[in-house]
N, C-alpha and C positions, 0 to 999 in steps of 0.2 A: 422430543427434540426441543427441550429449552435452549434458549439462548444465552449464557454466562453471563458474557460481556461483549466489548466491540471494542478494538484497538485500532486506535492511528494515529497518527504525526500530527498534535496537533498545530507545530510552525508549517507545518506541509500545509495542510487546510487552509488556514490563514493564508498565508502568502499567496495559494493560489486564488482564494476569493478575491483576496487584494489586486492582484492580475487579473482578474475579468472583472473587477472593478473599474479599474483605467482602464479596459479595454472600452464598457459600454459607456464610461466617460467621452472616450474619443470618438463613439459612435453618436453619442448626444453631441457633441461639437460639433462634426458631421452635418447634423438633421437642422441645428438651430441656426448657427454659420456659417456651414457650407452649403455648397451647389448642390443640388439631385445628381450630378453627375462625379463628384467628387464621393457621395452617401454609395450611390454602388457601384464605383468602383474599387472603396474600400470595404463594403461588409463582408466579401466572399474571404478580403485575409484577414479580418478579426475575427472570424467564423473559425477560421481553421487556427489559429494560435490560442482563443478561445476553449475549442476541442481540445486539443494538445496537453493545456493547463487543467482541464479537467480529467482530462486521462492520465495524464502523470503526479499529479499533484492530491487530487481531490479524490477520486476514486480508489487508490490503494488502501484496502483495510484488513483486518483482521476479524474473522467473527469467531467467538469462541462456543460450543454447543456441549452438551452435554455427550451426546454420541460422536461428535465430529468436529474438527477445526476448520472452516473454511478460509484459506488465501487468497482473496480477491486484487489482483495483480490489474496491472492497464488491459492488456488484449488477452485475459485468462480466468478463470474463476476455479479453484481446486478445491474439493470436498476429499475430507482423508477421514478416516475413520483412524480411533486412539489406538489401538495395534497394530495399525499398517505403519508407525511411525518407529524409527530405530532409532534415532538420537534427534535434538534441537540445541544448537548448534548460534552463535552471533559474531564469525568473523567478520563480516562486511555487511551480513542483514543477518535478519532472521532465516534461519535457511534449516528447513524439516526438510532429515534424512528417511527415504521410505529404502526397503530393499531393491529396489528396481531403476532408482531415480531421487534425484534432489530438488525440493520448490524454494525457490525464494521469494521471502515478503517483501514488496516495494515498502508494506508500510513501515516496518520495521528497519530502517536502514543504522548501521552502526555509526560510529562519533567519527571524528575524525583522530589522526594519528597525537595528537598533542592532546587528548583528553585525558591520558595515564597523570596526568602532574594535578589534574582535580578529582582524582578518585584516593579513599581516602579508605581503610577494612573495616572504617562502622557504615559503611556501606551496602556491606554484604552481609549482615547478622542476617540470619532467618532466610536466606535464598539456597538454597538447595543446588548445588554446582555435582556436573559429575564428574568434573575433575580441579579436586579443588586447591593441587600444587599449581597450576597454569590458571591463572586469572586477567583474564582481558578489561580491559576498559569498555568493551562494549557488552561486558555483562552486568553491568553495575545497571543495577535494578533505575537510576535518574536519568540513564540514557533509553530512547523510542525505543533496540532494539537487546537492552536490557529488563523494561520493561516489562515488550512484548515476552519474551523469553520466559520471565518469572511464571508471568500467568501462564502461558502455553505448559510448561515444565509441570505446574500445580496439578493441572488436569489432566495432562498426561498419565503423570503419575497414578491419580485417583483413580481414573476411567481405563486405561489401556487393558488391567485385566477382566475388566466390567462386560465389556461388547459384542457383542454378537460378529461371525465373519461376513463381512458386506462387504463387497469389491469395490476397490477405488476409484474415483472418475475424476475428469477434468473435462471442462467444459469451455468453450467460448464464450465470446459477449456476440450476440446478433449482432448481423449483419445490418437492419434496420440506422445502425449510429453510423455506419459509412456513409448511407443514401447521400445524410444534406452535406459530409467532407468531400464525396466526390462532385454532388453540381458544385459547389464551391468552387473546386478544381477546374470545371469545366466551364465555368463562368470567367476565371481566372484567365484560362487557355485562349476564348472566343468572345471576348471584346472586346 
């Protein structure tokens, strides 16, 4: 089980470190400025905006493997094995079709409606479309979830007849990353 590569947004990333940046700015403010009683009664809600921005932001990626793709979503982690997968797909994300079910990549999310006016067909030499009359803006290999696409599609290719049959899973994220969201909450509720 090597790991290829690792795909994510990198404006996603940024902006979010950038928001818990001003967040732990405003807790420094807080501690040097303010009152002890000012400092907790706001950490419980930079704590959870905090979380938030790391759940939505920071933690969606893509891992690419030699046996398997995994989609690491906010509240999800999905391991597919390269024949459990029937098409990959980029109208609004990245979105692997299985027989049974569709996952979407947070990381990979497509452009918006006004990116067709900077996409340009020497964009697309050498990417592998499987249908290559309908071309989207959000498969141009410059856009996150064109990108992600290209690589995902490479390997699929490669590997889908390669693999052994392993059954598909999907898994959570522990319960452990609630614990400090909910006393947050319950600090929030009872002071």
């Amino acid at each position: 089980m090597e790991k290829i590569s690792t795909f994510r947004a990198t404006s996603s990333v940024l902006l979010g470190y950038l928001g818990i940046g001003l967040i732990l700015g405003s807790l420094a403010q807080s501690l040097f400025y303010g009152s002890r009683e000012e400092l907790i009664s706001s950490a419980p809600y930079l704590y959870i905006i905090a979380a938030l921005i790391h759940l939505v932001m920071i933690r969606p990626k893509l891992n690419i493997y030699t046996s398997h793709i995994e989609v690491i979503n906010p509240l999800s982690t999905h391991k597919i094995p390269w024949q459990y997968i029937s098409a990959i797909e980029t109208k609004y994300c990245l979105t692997l079709t299985l027989q049974d079910k569709t996952i979407k990549a947070w990381a990979a999310v497509a452009p918006s409606r006004y990116h067709f006016k900077r996409v340009h067909p020497t964009d697309f030499r050498g990417v592998n479309l499987e249908n290559s009359e309908l071309v989207r803006p959000s498969d141009s290999p410059l856009t996150d979830s064109g990108a992600a696409a290209y690589i995902s599609r490479q390997e699929w290719i490669r590997r889908r007849s390669l693999e052994s049959k392993v059954a598909a899973e999907s898994n959570r994220i522990s319960n452990i990353f609630f614990i400090p969201i909910a006393i947050s909450f319950l600090l929030i509720l009872f002071r």
